[in-house]
C-alpha positions as CSV (number, residue, x, y, z in Angstrom):
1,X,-59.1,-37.6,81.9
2,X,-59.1,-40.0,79.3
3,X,-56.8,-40.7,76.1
4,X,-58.1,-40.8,72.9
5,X,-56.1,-43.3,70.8
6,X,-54.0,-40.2,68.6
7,X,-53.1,-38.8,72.3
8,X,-51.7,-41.8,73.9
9,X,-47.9,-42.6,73.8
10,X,-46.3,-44.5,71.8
11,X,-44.5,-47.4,73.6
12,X,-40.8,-46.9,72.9
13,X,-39.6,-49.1,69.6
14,X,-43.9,-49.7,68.6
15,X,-45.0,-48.6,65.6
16,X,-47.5,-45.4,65.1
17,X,-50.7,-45.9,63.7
18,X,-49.8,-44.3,60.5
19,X,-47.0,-47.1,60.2
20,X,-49.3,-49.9,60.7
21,X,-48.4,-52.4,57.9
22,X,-51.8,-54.9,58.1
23,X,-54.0,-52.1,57.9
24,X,-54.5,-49.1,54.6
25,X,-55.0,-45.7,55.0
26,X,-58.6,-46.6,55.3
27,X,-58.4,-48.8,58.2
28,X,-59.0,-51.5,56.5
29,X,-56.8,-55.2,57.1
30,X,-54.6,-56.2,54.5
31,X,-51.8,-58.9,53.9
32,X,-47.9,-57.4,54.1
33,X,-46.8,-57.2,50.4
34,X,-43.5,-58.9,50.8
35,X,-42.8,-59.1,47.1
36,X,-40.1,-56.4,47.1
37,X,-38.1,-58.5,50.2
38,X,-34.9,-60.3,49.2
39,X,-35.1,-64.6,50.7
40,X,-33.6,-65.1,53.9
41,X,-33.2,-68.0,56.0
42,X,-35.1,-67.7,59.0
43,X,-35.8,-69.5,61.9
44,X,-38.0,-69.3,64.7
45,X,-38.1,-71.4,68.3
46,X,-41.5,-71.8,70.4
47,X,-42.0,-73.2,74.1
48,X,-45.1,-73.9,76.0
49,X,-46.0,-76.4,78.4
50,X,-49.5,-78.5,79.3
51,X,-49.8,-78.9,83.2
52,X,-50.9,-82.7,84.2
53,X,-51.6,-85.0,87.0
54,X,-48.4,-86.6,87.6
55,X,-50.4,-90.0,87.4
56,X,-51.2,-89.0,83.4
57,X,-47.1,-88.0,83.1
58,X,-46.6,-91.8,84.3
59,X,-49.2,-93.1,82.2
60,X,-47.5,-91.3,78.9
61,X,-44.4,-92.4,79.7
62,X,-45.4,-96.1,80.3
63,X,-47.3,-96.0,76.6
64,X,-50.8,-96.5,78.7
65,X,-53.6,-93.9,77.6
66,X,-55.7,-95.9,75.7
67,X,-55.9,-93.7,73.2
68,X,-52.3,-94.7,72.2
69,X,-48.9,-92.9,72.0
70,X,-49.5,-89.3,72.9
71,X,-46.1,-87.8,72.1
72,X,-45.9,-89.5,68.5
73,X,-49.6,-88.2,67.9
74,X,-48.9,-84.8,69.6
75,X,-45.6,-84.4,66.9
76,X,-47.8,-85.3,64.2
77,X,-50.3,-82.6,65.2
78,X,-48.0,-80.0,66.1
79,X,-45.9,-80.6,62.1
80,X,-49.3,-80.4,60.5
81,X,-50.4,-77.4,62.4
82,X,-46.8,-75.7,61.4
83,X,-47.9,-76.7,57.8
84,X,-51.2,-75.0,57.6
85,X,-50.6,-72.0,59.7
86,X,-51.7,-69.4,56.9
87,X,-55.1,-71.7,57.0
88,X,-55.9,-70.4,60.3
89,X,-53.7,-67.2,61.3
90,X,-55.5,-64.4,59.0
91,X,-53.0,-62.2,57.0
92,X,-50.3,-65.5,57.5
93,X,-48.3,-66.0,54.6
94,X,-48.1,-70.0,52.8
95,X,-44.2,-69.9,53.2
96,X,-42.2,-73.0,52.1
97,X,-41.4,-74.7,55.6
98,X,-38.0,-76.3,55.1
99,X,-37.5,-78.3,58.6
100,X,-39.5,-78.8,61.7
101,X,-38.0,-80.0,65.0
102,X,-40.4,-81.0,68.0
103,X,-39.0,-82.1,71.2
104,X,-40.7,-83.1,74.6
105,X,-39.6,-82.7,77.6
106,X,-41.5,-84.7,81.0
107,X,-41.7,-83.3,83.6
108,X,-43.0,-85.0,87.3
109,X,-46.3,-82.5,86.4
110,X,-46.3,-80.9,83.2
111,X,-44.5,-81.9,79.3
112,X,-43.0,-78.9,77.9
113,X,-42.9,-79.0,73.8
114,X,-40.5,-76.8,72.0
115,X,-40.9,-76.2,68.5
116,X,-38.3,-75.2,65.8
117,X,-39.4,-74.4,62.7
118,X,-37.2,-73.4,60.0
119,X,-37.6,-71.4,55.9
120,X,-36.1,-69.7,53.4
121,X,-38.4,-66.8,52.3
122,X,-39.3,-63.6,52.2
123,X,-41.4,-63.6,56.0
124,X,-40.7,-65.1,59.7
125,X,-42.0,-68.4,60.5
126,X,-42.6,-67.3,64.2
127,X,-46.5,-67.8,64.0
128,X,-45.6,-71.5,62.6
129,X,-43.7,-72.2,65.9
130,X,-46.2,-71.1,67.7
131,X,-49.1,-73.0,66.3
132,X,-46.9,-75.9,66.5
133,X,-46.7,-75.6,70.2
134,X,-50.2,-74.7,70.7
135,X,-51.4,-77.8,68.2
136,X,-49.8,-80.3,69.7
137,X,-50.1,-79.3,73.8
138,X,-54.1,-79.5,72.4
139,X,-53.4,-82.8,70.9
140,X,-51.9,-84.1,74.3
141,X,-54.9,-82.7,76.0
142,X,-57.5,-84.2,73.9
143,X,-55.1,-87.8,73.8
144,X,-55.3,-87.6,78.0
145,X,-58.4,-85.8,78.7
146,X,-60.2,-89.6,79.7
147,X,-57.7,-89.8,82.8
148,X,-57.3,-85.8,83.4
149,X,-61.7,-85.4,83.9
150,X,-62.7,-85.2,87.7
151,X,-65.3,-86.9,88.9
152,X,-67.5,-83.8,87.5
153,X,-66.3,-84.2,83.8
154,X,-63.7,-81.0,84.5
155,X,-59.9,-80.6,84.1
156,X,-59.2,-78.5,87.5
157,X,-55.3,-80.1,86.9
158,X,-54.8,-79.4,83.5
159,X,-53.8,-76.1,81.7
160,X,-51.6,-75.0,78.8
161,X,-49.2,-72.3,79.8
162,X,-46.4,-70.2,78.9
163,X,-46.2,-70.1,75.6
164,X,-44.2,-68.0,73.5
165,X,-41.7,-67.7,71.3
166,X,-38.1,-68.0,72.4
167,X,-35.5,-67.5,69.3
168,X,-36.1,-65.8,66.3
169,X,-33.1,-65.4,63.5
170,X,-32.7,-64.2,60.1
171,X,-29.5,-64.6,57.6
172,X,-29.5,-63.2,54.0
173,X,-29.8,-66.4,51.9
């Protein structure tokens, strides 16, 4: 027997339907009206990691993709992407980003990015970090994808895994 949606359980600490704070009564989407909320500082911390031929790990590390330094573009990518996150995450708030740290970590097979964004505002900046780390594991991708190909143009080494978001904090401002 099947569950309509008003029969199933709620999993313990979600939110019913009714309490659904992107949607109206209608159904419809809608941005969170955070007016009302006082400024907090907030934080958030995001992982992920791009698996790689261990020859491309050597080749980063020795400054040799031709396409030049992957880790300094990757940064770039994954600040701007922090940046613009309300551009491309639909019901995102603009919130005023006050720091962004990126660090890299090498690995004999895979780099692992960590992102840390931090703001004082009225919202989290969780989806930030995590478009940071997904921005700039893409941007290493597309900076090594010349010496990741197969002889078949396809990346049968290369992923982007386990992402998600380690930390998140809040203190009244």
């Amino acid at each position: 027997m099947s569950e309509t949606p008003d029969e199933r359980p709620t999993p313990e600490g979600a939110a019913d339907a009714d309490d659904l704070t992107h949607t109206t009564d209608e159904g419809d989407v809608q941005m969170v009206d955070v007016g009302d909320k006082p400024d907090s500082e907030r934080r958030a911390v995001a992982v992920g990691e791009i698996r790689l031929q261990p020859s491309t790990i050597e080749a980063i590390r020795d400054d040799g993709i031709g396409k030049g330094d992957v880790l300094a573009t990757a940064r770039v990518g994954a600040v701007q992407a922090v940046k613009h996150t309300w551009e491309t995450i639909p019901m995102c708030h603009q919130i005023p980003i006050t720091n962004v740290d990126t660090d890299f970590s090498l690995a004999e097979d895979r780099i692992e990015l960590r992102v840390a964004v931090e703001t004082t505002g009225k919202t989290g900046c969780e989806m930030e970090a995590l478009e940071g780390v997904t921005t700039g594991l893409n941007v290493v991708w597309d900076m090594v994808k010349a010496v990741e190909k197969d002889e078949d143009g396809q990346y049968p080494d290369t992923g982007i895994e386990n992402v998600r978001v380690l930390a998140k904090e809040k203190e009244r401002a």
